[in-house]
VONU-482329 format. One record per residue (C-alpha): x, z, y. Coordinates in steps of 0.001 Angstrom, whole numbers, plus 500000, padded with zeros to 6 digits. Last residue first. Layout:
// residues N
XZY ...
***
This chain:
// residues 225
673410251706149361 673595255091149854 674803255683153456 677024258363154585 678427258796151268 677949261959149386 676721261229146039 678640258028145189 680466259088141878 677491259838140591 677726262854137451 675650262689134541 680062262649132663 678997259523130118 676969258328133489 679907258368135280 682426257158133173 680108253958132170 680481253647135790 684028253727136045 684085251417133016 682080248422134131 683880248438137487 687133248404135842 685593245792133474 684597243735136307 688165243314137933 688236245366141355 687084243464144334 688372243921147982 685895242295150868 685422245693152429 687029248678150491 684459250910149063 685079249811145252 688943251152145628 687080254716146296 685765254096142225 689302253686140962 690966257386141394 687541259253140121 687477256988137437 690957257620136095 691211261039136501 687994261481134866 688758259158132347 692361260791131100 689882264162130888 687910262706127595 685704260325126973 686375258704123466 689127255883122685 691629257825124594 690930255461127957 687555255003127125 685755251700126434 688521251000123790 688820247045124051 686704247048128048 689559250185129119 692571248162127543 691541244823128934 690814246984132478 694781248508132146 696181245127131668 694492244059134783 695582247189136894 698981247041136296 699417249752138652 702496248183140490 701442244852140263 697540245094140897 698917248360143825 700487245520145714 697407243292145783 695886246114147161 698526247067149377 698331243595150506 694470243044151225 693736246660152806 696726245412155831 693481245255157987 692408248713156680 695067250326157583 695177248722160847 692102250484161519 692757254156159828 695762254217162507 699910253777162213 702278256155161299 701400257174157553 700827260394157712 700862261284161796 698281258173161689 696273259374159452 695774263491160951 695232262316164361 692344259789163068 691242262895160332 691304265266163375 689104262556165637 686514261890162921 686063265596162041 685188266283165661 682726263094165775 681205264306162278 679450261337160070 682054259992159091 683821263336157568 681675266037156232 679287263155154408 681617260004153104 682205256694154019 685222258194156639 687314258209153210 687101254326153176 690290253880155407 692516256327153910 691791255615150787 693636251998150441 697369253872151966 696906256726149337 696265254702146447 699611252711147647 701259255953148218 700645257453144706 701156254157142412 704161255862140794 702652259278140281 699490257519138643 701441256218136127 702815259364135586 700093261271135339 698891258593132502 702194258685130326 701514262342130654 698248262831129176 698627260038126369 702320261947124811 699883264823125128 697636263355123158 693581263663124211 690699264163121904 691470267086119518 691704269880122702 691939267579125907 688684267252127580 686853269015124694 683162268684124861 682550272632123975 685751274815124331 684420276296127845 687093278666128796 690155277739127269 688957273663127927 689124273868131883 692764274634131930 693856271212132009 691243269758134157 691960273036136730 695874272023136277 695234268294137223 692893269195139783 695043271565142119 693186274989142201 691930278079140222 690345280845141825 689337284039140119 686742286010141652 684802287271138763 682431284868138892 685334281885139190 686217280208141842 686757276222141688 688580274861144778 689677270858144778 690857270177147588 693471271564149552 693605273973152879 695692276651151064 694101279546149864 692785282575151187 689245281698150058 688442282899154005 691278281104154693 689919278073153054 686081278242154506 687611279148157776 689596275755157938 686644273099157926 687998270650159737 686831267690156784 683227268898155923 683058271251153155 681053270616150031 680204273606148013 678088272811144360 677530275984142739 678311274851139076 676895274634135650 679070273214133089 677795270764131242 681016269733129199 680995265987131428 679163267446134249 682204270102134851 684886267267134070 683152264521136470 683397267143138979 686750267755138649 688212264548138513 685873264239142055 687950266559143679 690933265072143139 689458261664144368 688436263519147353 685714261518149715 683023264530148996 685240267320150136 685254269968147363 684644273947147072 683393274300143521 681629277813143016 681273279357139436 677924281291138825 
***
């Protein structure tokens, strides 16, 4: 059986598992908890998220090229193949691309929602030392300045235009395919923020993203609410 190796707060690695329970693919589900390093060196790969070895001991990484490659071994439910233009596939990574640090900036403080991370003292303080060598200041004042980078990323992302195209087409291709994983998994953490709302076909969408993929975007957290 493939493994996935995965931190539950990863948008990257949540692409991924929407994409496995999307073409059915079963998986050995392997969270790691945030200072994990043996688990990656004994994988002898770099300490990133996502991870998806193979039976035979193959190991694929980086999301974008595991969604990419995931179609040559399991044709059925095409992510890509017939469903998803290339011209489409791009335009979207690099639309992403240029809202990278803002998405960035509004995870950081929600990440410590999730299992392996907020609810580990030792993982706490590495991830604290870890944010504010990133991005110079801490996960708190991150989250106080949560209001402008938000309203920041609605310009840059154009993130009402892109919920009347998502509640016209109800998938970003017009039928599920691996533009919606990427796009769910990157939009859900957004719904963790405190007092930050996305528009309600965004919310609509992620979810209808979820249960189009049987996967929950909120297994993991702390608290299940």
């Amino acid at each position: 059986m493939i493994a996935l190796y995965h931190f539950w707060w990863s948008p990257a690695s949540q692409r991924v598992r929407l994409a496995l329970g999307y073409k059915g693919i079963v998986c050995e589900n392997r969270p790691l908890a945030f200072d994990d390093d043996e688990t990656f060196f004994a994988l002898g790969v770099a300490r990133s998220v996502p991870v998806l070895q193979h039976d035979d001991g193959r190991i694929w990484t980086d999301s974008v090229a595991i969604l990419e490659q995931l179609d040559t071994l399991w044709p059925d439910e095409p992510i890509f193949s017939g469903v998803l233009p290339t011209v489409e596939w791009d335009g979207l990574l690099a639309w992403r691309k240029s809202a990278n640090a803002l998405f960035d900036r509004l995870y950081a403080p929600v990440m410590p929602a999730f299992r392996g991370l907020g609810d580990s003292e030792p993982a706490m303080t590495a991830y604290r030392s870890e944010v504010l060598h990133r991005f110079g200041v801490s996960i708190e004042e991150l989250s106080n300045d949560r209001y402008a980078a938000y309203d920041q990323l609605m310009t840059v992302a154009h993130l009402r235009d892109l919920a009347t195209r998502l509640a016209r087409s109800r998938f970003y291709a017009g039928r599920p395919s691996a533009a919606d994983m990427l796009l769910a998994a990157d939009l859900f953490p957004l719904q963790l923020l405190d007092g930050v709302t996305l528009p309600l076909d965004l919310m609509y969408y992620v979810r209808r993203v979820e249960e189009i993929c049987r996967t929950s975007l909120r297994d993991g957290l702390c608290t299940i609410g």
